[in-house]
Steps between C-alpha positions, in 0.01 A plus 500: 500500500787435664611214240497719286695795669724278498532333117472841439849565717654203338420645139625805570828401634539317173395758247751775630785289498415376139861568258330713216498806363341689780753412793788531235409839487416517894864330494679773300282828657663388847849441386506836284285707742487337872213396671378790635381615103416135427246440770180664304583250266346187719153708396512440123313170523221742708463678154557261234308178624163654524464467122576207469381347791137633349574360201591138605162505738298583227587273242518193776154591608348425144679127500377152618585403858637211385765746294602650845582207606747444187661804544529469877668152399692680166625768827662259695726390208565833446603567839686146497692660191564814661660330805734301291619813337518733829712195643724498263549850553571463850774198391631798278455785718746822426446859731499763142765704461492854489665577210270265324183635590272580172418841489138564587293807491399587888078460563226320644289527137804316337527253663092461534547503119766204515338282720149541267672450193656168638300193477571357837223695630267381291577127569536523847220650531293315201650161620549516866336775718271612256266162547576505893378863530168390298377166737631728801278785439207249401523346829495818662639826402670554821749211390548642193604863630714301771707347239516792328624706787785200594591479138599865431614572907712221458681600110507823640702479869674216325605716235623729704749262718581420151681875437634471897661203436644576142589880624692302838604181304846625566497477860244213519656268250359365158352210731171706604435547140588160380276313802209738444488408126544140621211515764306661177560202282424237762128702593450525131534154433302388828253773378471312167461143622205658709327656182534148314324332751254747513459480160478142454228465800297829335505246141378177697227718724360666127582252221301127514 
């Protein structure tokens, strides 16, 4: 259980640090509002990955082992990708200016709307945690719940030093930023080299 606490921890860290849609509109709530308004924010995943969460479950549960497998090994490139491109973020990092800031309607059902209507959810969860979630509750649904639990406590208390640390980036310096989207691409790709390998032994273990 504790393995998978802490893949679980790992993931989460990740997925809330993820450039996209929903932390571009995290990004601009904080600079237009402060952090104090943004913080129910960090709660949208709470509300808008259930759905698909179910979803992705259901439909792996109806496929082959041996297509887990695939799309645990299909995960890890996608995670490999996703690295790259957070990287090259952090090589480009800016702090957002304030007068620049798109102009967002305030609310937690917004941005639950946003983040459902963007496909990252979907594959991350489809491609990466989705299989993960299914062999840990199979081998016992403790470990499945404990991933669970250190996937969203994770996105959600590191989404929140996400709005302390844009709110303060003036008196901490665009370095805390930059190095946490840094330490984000490095776990991503490390996370990604893990699922491959996975992958590849799950193929060799089902496939004569």
């Amino acid at each position: 259980m504790s393995a998978c606490l802490l893949l679980g921890v790992m993931y989460g860290f990740t997925a809330a640090l993820q450039p996209g849609p929903f932390l571009s509109y995290l990004t601009a709530q904080t600079v237009r509002n402060g952090w104090r308004r943004s913080f129910p924010l960090v709660f949208t995943p709470l509300l808008s990955d259930g759905p698909v969460i179910g979803l992705v479950i259901t439909v792996l549960s109806g496929v082959p082992h041996w297509w887990v497998q695939v799309l645990r090994f299909a995960g890890g490139g996608f995670m490999v990708w996703l690295a790259v491109g957070t990287l090259r973020s952090w090589k480009d990092f800016g702090i957002p200016e304030r007068s620049g800031a798109p102009l967002f309607q305030r609310g937690i059902f917004r941005a639950a709307a946003i983040n459902m209507l963007n496909p990252a959810p979907y594959l991350f969860w489809g491609l990466v945690t989705g299989p993960l979630l299914l062999k840990a509750w199979h081998e016992d649904p403790l470990n499945g719940i404990a991933l669970l639990a250190g996937f969203y406590l994770t996105m959600t208390a590191s989404l929140c030093g996400f709005i302390l640390l844009l709110s303060f980036a003036g008196k901490l310096g665009s370095n805390v930023n930059r190095a946490l989207l840094g330490l984000s691409g490095v776990v991503l790709a490390v996370l990604g080299v893990y699922q491959i390998l996975k992958g590849l032994t799950g193929l060799s273990a089902v496939l004569p």
